[in-house]
C-alpha positions as CSV (number, residue, x, y, z in Angstrom):
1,X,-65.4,-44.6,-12.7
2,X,-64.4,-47.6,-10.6
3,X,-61.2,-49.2,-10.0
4,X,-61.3,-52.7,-8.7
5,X,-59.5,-53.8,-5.9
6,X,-55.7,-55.2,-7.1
7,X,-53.3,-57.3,-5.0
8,X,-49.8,-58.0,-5.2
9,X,-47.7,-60.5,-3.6
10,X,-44.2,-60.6,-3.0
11,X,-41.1,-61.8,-0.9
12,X,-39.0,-59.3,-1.5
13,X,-38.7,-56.0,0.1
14,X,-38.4,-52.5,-1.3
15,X,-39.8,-49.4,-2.7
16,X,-43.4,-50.1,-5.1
17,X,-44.7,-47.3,-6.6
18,X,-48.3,-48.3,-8.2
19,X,-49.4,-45.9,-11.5
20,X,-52.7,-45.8,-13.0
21,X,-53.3,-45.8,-16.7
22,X,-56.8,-45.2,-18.9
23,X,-57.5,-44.1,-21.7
24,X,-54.5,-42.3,-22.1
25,X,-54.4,-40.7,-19.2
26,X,-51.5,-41.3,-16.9
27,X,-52.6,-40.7,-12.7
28,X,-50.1,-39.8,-10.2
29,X,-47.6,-42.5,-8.9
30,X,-48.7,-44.1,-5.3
31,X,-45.3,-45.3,-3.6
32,X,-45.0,-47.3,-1.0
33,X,-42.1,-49.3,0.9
34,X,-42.8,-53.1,1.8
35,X,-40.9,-54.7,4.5
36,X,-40.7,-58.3,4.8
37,X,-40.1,-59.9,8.1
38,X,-39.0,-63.4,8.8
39,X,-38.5,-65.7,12.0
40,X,-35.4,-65.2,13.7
41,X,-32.5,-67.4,13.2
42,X,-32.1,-71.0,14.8
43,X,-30.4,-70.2,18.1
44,X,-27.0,-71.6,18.3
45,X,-25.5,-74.0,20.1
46,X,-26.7,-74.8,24.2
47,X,-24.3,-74.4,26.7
48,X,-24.8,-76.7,29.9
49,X,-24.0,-80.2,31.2
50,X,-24.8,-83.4,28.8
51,X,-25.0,-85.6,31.5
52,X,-26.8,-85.0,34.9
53,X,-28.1,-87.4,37.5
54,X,-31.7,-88.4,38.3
55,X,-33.6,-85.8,40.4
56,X,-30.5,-83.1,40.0
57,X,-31.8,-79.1,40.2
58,X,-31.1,-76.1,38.9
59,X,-29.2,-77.2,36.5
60,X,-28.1,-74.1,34.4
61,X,-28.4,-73.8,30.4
62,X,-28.1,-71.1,28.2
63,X,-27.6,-69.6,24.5
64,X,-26.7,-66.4,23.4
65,X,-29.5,-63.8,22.1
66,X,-30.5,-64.3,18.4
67,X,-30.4,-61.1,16.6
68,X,-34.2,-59.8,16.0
69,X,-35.8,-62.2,18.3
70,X,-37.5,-61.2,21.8
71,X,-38.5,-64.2,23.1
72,X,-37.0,-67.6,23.8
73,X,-39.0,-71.4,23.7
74,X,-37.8,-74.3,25.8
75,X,-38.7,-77.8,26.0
76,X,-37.0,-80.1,28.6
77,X,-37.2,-84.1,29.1
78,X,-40.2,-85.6,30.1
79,X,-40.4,-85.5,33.8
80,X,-38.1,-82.3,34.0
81,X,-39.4,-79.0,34.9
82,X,-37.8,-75.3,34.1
83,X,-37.7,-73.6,37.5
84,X,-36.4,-70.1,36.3
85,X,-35.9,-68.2,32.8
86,X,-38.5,-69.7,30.4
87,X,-38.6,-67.1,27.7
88,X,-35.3,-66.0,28.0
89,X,-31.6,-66.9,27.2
90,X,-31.1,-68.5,30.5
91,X,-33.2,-71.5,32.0
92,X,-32.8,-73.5,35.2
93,X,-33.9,-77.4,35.0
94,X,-34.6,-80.1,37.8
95,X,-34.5,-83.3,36.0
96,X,-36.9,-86.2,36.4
97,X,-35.3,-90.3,35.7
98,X,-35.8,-89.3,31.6
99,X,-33.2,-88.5,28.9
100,X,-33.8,-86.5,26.1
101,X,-33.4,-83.2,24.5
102,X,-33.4,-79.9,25.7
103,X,-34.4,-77.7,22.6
104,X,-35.0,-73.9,22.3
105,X,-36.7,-71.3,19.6
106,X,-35.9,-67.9,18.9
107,X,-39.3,-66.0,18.1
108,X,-40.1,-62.3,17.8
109,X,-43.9,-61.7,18.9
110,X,-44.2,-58.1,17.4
111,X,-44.2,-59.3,13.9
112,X,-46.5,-62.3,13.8
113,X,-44.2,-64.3,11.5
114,X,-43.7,-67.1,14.0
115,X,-40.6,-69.1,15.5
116,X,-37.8,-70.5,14.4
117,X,-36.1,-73.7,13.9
118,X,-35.2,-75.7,17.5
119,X,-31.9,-76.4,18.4
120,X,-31.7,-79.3,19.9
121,X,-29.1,-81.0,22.8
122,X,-29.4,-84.5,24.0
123,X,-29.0,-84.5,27.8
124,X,-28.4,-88.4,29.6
125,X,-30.2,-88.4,32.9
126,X,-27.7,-91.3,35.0
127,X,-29.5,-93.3,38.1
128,X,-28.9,-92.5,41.6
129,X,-26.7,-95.6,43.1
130,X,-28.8,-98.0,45.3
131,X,-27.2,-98.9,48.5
132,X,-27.3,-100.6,51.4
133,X,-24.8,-101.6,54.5
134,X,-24.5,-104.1,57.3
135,X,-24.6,-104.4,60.4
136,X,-27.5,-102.6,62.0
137,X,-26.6,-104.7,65.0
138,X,-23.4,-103.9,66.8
139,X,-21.0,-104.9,69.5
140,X,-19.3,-102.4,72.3
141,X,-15.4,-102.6,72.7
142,X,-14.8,-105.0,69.9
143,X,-14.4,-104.1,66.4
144,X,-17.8,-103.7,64.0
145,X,-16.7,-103.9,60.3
146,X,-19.3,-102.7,58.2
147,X,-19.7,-103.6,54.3
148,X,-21.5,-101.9,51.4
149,X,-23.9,-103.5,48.6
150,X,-24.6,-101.4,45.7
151,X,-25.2,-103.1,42.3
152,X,-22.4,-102.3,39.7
153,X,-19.9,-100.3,38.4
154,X,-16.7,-98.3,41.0
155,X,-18.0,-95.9,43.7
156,X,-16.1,-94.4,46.4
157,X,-17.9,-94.3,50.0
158,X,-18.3,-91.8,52.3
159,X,-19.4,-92.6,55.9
160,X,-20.6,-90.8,58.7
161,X,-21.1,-92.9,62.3
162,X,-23.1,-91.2,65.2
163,X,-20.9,-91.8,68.8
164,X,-18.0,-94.3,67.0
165,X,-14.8,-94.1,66.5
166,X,-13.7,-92.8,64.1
167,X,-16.6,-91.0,63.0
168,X,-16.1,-90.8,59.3
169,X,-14.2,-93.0,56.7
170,X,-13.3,-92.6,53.3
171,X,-12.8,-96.6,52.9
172,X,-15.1,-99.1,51.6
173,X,-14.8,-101.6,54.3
174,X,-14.6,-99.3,57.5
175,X,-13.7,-100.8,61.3
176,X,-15.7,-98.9,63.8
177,X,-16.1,-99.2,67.4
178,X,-18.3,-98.0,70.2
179,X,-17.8,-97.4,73.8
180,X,-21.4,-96.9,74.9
181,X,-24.3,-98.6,73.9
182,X,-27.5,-97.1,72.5
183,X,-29.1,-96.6,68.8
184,X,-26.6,-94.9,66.3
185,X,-27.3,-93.3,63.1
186,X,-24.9,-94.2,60.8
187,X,-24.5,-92.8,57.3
188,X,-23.4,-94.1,53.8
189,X,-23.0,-91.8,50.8
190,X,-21.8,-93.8,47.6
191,X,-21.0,-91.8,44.7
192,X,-20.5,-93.6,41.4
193,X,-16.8,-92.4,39.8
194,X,-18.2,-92.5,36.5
195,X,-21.1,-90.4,36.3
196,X,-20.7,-88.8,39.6
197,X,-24.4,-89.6,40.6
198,X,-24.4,-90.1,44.8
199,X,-27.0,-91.0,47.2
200,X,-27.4,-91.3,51.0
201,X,-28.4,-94.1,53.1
202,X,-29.2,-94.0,56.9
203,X,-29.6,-96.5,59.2
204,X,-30.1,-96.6,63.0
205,X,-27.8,-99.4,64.7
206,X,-28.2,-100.8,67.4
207,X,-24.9,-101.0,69.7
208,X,-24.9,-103.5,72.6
209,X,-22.8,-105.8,75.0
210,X,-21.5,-108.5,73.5
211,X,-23.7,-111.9,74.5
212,X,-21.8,-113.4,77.3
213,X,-21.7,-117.1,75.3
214,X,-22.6,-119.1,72.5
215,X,-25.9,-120.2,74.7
216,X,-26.7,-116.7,74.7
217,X,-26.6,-116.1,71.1
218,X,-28.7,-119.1,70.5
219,X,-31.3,-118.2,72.8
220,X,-31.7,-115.1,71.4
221,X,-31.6,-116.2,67.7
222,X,-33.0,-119.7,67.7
223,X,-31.6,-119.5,63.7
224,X,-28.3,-119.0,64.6
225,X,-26.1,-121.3,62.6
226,X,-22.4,-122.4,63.2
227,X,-19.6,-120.1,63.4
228,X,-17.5,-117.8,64.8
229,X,-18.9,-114.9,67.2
230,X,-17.4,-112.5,69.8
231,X,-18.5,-113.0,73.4
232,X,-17.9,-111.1,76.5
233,X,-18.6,-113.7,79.2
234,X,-18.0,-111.0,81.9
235,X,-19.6,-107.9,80.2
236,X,-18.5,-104.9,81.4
237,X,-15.6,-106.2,83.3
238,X,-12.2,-106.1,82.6
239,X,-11.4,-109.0,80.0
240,X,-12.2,-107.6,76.4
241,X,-14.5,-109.7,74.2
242,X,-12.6,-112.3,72.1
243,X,-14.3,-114.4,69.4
244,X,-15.1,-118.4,69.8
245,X,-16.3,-121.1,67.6
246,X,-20.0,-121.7,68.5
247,X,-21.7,-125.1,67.6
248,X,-24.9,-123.9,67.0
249,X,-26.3,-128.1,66.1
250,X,-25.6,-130.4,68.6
251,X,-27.7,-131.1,71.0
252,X,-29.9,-128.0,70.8
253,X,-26.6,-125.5,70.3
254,X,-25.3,-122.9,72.2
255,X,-21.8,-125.0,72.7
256,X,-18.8,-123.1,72.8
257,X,-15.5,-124.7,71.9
258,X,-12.7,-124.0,74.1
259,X,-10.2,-126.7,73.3
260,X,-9.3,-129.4,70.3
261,X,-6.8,-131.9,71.1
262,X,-4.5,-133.5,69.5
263,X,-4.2,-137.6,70.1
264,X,-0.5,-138.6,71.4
265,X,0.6,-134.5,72.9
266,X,0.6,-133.4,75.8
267,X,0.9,-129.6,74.6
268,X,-2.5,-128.5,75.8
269,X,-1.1,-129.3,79.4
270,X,2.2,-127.4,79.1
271,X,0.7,-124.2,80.4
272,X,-2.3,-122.1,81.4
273,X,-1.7,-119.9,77.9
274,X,-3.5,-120.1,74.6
275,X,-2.2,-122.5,72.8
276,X,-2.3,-123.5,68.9
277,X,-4.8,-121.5,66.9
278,X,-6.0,-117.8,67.7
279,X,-9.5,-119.2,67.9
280,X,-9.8,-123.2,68.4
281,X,-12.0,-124.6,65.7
282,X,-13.5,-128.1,64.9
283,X,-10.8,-128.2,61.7
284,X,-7.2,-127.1,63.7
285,X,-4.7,-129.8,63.1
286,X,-2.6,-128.6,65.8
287,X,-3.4,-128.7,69.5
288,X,-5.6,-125.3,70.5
289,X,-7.2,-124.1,73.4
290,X,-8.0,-121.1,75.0
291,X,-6.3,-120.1,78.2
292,X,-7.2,-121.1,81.5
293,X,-8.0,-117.5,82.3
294,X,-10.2,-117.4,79.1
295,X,-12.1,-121.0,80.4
296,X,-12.4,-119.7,83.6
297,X,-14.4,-116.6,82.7
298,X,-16.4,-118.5,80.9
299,X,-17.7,-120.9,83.8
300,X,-18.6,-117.9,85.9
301,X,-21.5,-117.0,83.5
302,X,-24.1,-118.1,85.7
303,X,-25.6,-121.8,84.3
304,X,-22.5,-121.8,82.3
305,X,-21.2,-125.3,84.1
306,X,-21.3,-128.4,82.0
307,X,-18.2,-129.9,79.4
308,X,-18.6,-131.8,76.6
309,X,-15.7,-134.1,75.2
310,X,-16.7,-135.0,72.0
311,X,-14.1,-137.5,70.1
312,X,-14.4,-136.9,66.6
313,X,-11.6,-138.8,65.0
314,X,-9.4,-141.2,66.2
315,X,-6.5,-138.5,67.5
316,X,-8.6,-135.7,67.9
317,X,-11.2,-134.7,71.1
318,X,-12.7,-131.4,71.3
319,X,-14.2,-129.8,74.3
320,X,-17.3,-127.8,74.5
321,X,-19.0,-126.4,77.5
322,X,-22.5,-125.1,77.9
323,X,-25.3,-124.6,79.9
324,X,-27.3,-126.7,81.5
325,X,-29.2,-128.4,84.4
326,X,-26.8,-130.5,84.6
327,X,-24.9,-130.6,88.2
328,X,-21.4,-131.0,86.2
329,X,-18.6,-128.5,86.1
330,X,-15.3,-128.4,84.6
331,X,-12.8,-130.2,87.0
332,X,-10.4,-127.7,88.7
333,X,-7.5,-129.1,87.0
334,X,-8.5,-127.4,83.5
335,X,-5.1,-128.5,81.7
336,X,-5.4,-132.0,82.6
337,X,-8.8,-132.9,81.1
338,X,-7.9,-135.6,77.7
């Protein structure tokens, strides 16, 4: 007698006892005890930052262990990579420029009955801050300010410069100064308040004497436009750098203005001092001029030996001197020149 093969299927586990009946005769029960395995619960919830910056490592995440299960799935963003704990309850993540989820499945591997449902947590990925400073040209013994560019939002600025004084600031506008000349590193870290992102830039300046003149700058930057610039027209001596007004146009440029007076006063010829504006510049409306100490220095740069008078409204003359080959020098009564 044959008995042909018989299947039963069932979700549910428990004790089956299987009894055979023919003709009549009962056989002996077969028990056995079925056991029904399932995937292990959806892990819960991620613990770890929701928002990280662009290229940031090791960033930590983790669940707690899911009852039954012996091994643990991740997924990161696109461009992220898991550097430590795949397979387990811990991971460590360097991100990529990509947001996206960060997702995880419980799974036991003994029982063949597969994973379970991911749990899923968005992560935002935030820029790094693009920046960049000037100068990367700077003066000795006068004051270099430098300034920051970075496109949007509120940063705060960190900055480190090689051999100045001071060497670090915490302001965004910092006023350094150098005693020695020479290529300096100097360092900008910006740090977006919002996301707390931060990057670095470095840039080597260049630290020199002042140009002794306005001729001086010219020469050396043919582009040079009109303006104000700080000149040391006896270098390393011992007058300090002050700024002038440099015509940069007429006549080829290189004109610095040491005087603007005013038709119908005498005031300019009151005394060797500085008189009227700080600087003297081609819009004062009061009578300024340098001092006679200031003019003097100036027509010991050698070449430095030629005045201009240049009327430019009906009560007004300004005074320029510059290089040339010209045999001309400034009179040696400086406060009596009209």
């Amino acid at each position: 007698m044959c008995i042909r093969d018989r299947s039963i299927t069932t979700a549910d586990a428990g004790v089956y006892s299987l009894t055979v009946t023919k003709g009549g005769c009962t056989g002996r029960p077969v028990t056995t005890v079925v056991t029904v395995n399932t995937p292990p619960a959806t892990p819960a919830a991620v613990t770890g930052p929701s928002s990280v910056c662009d290229g940031q490592t090791d960033v930590a995440y983790s669940i707690v262990s899911v009852p039954g299960a012996n091994q643990y799935n991740w997924t990161v963003p696109s461009g992220a990579t898991i550097t430590s704990g795949q397979t387990t309850t811990n991971i460590a993540v360097t991100f990529g420029s990509a947001s996206g989820n960060i997702s995880v499945t419980a799974e036991n591997t003994t029982n063949g009955c597969g994973a379970s449902s991911p749990n899923n947590y968005a992560v935002t990925v935030n820029p790094l801050p693009v920046s960049t400073f000037t100068p990367t040209t700077a003066y000795t013994e006068i004051d270099n300010t430098f300034t920051p560019t970075v496109s949007g939002g509120s940063y705060s600025y960190s900055w480190t410069f090689q051999g100045g004084t001071p060497a670090t600031s915490t302001v965004e506008n910092p006023v350094v100064t150098w005693n020695s000349t020479g290529a300096f590193n100097v360092s900008l870290e910006v740090t977006n308040v919002s996301t707390g992102c931060s990057s670095t830039t470095t840039e080597a300046v260049t630290v020199s004497l002042p140009p002794a003149s306005c001729l001086a700058i010219i020469n050396a930057n043919p582009s040079a436009t009109d303006g104000v610039y700080t000149i040391d027209p006896d270098g390393t001596g011992g007058n300090s750098p002050f700024d002038a007004y440099c015509d940069m146009t007429t006549d080829g440029g290189g004109w610095t203005l040491v005087m603007r007076v005013m038709g119908g006063s005498n005031a300019h010829v009151e005394n060797n001092s500085a008189t009227g504006d700080a600087i003297p510049m081609p819009t004062s409306t009061v009578v300024s001029k340098f001092s006679t100490a200031t003019i003097t220095s100036l027509l010991a740069v050698p070449g430095l030996n030629i005045v201009r008078i240049k009327p430019d409204a009906t009560d007004r003359t300004i005074l320029y001197e510059r290089s040339t080959s010209d045999a001309d020098v400034w009179p040696s009564n400086l406060e009596c020149i009209y």
